[in-house]
C-alpha positions in Angstrom: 63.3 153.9 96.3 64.5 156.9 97.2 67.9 157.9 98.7 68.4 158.3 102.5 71.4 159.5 104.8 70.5 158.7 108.7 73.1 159.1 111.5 75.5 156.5 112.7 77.4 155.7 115.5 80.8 156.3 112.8 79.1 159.2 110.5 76.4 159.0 108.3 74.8 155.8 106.8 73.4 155.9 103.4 70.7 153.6 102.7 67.5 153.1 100.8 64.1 153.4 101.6 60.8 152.9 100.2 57.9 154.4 102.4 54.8 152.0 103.5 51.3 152.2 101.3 49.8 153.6 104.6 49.7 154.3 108.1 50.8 151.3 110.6 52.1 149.3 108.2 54.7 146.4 109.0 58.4 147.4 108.0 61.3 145.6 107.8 65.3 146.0 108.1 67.4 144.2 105.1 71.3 143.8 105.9 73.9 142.9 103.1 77.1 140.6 103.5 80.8 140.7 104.0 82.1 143.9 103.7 85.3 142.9 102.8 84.0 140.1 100.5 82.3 143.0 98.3 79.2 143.3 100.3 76.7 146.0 99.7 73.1 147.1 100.1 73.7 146.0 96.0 74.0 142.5 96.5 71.4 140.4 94.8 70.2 138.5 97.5 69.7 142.1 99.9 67.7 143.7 96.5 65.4 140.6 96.5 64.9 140.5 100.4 64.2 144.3 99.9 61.8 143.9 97.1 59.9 141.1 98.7 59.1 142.8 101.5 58.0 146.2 99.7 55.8 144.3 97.4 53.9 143.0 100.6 53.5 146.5 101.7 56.4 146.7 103.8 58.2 150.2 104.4 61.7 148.9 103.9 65.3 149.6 104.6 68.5 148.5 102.9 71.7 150.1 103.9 75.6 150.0 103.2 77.2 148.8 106.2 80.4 151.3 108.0 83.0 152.3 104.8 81.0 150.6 101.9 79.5 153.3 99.4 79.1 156.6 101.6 78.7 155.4 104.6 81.5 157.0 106.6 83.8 154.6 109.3 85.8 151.7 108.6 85.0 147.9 109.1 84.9 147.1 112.1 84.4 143.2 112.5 80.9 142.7 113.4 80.5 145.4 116.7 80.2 148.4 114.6 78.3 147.0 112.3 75.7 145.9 115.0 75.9 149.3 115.6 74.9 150.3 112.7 71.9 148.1 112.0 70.5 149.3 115.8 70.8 153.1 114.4 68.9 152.2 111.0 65.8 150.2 112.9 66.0 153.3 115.2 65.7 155.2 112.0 63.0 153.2 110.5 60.7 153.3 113.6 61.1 157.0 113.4 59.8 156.9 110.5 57.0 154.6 110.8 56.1 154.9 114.7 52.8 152.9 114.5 54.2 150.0 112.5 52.1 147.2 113.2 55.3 144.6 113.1 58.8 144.9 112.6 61.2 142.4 110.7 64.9 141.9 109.6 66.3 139.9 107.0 69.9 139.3 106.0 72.1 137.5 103.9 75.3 136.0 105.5 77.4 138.4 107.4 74.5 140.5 107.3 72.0 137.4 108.7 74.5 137.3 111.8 74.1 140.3 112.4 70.3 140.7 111.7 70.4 137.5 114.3 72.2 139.4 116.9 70.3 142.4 116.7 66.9 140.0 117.2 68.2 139.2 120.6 68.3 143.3 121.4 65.6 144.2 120.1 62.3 142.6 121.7 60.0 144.6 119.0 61.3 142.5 116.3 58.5 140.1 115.6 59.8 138.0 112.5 63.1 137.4 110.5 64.5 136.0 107.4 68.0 134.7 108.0 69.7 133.7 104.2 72.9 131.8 104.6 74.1 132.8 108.1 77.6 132.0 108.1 77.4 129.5 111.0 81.2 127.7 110.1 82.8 131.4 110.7 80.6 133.0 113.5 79.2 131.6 116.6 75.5 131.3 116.9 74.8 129.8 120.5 73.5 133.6 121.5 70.6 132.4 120.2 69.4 131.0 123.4 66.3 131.3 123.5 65.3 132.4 119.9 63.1 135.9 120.8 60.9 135.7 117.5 60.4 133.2 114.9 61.7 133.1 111.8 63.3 131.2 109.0 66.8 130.4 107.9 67.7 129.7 104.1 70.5 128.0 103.1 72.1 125.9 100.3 73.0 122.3 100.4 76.7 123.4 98.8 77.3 126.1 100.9 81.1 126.1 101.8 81.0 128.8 104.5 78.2 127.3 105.7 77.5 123.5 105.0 73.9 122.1 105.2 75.5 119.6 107.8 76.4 122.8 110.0 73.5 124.4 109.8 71.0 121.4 110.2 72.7 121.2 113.8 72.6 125.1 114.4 69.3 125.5 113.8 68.0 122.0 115.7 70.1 123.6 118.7 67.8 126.8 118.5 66.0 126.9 121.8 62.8 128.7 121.4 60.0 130.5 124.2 56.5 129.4 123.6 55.3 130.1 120.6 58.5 130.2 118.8 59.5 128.6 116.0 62.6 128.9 113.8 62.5 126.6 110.2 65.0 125.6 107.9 64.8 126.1 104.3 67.3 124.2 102.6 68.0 124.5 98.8 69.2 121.5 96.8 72.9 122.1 94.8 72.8 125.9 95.9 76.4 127.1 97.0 76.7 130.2 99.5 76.1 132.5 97.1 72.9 130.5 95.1 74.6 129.4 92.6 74.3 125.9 91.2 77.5 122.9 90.2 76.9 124.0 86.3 78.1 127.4 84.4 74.8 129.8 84.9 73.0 128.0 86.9 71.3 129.9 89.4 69.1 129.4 92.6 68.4 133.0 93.5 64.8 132.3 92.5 64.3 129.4 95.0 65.4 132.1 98.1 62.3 134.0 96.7 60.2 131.0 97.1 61.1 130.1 100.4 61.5 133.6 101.9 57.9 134.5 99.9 56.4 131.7 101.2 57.3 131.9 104.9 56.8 135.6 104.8 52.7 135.1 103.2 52.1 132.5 105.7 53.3 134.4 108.8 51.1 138.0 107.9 47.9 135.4 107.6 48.9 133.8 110.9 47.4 135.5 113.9 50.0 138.1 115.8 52.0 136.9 118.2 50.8 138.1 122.2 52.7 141.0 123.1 55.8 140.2 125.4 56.4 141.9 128.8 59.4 143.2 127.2 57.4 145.2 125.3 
């Protein structure tokens, strides 16, 4: 997974990418969490997004958001940052101009803002959303859902409680052909952690991002938008 430095609207970006097995293959955008909760394109959850998707053949991006790592700018509550995710696709597509289908995934702060850049970006086809922090950020912009996708989220989520986020996602108006899911997992807090000392849940997101992800490249493409 080599190394990269793109160019951002606050400097440069540092990120890393691992190229596609071949020509046209999908790719795929992963976003981190909270800056100033210690988020970074290190975070457990972004890794494992990041590796699922290159082991299905994905050329894939993780990146540190504005002032994490050496990426240059300061945090910049949510704007810049969207900024900064719309300069990496831009990036990525460079890179991989015949990709056959685009996808983001994110894990909290960085789902909201994998969510917001959906409703920009009509060439996003699918997305993994993993603990969106619904309690803290507004998500009635997504009205109508563009693409379909699944959030992930666990039952003991204090930022975002299953409660929340059963009514945030049964809110989700769709267009045709769109459908958003829910994966919830039992006794997971926000960060996939269980009640007990060293009990962990990260290998339940796998399942359920794994499984939704296998099932969606067998499914047919989606007909191409006039947005397109």
């Amino acid at each position: 997974m080599p190394e990269v430095i793109f160019p951002g609207a606050a400097g440069r970006v540092e990120g890393r990418y691992q190229e596609p097995p071949k020509e046209g293959a999908p790719i795929a955008l992963i976003l981190h969490g909270h800056p100033r909760a210690g988020g970074s394109m290190q975070d457990r959850v972004t890794v494992q997004l990041y590796k699922l998707f290159v082991d299905k053949g994905f050329g894939a991006l993780r990146f540190n958001f504005r002032g994490i790592g050496r990426s240059q700018g300061v945090f910049d509550n949510g704007m810049g940052e969207l900024s900064d995710a719309a300069s990496a696709l831009d990036y990525l597509q460079g890179m991989n101009p015949n990709a056959e289908q685009c996808w983001v995934g994110g894990y909290s702060f960085g789902a909201w803002i994998g969510l917001q850049l959906l409703m920009r970006r009509p060439e996003i086809d699918g997305f993994i959303a993993v603990a969106p922090p619904a309690n803290h950020y507004d998500l009635s912009f997504l009205a109508p859902c563009p693409a379909s996708g699944v959030i992930i989220y666990g039952t003991r989520d204090s930022v975002t409680t299953a409660q929340d986020m059963e009514r945030v996602i049964g809110r989700i108006r769709t267009q045709k052909n769109i459908k958003v899911d829910g994966a919830p997992i039992e006794g997971a807090d926000h960060f996939f952690r269980g009640r007990d000392p060293g009990e962990d849940h990260l290998a339940e997101v796998d399942v359920h991002a794994r499984t939704y992800l296998e099932r969606r490249l067998a499914a047919p493409p989606r007909p191409p938008t006039s947005k397109r």
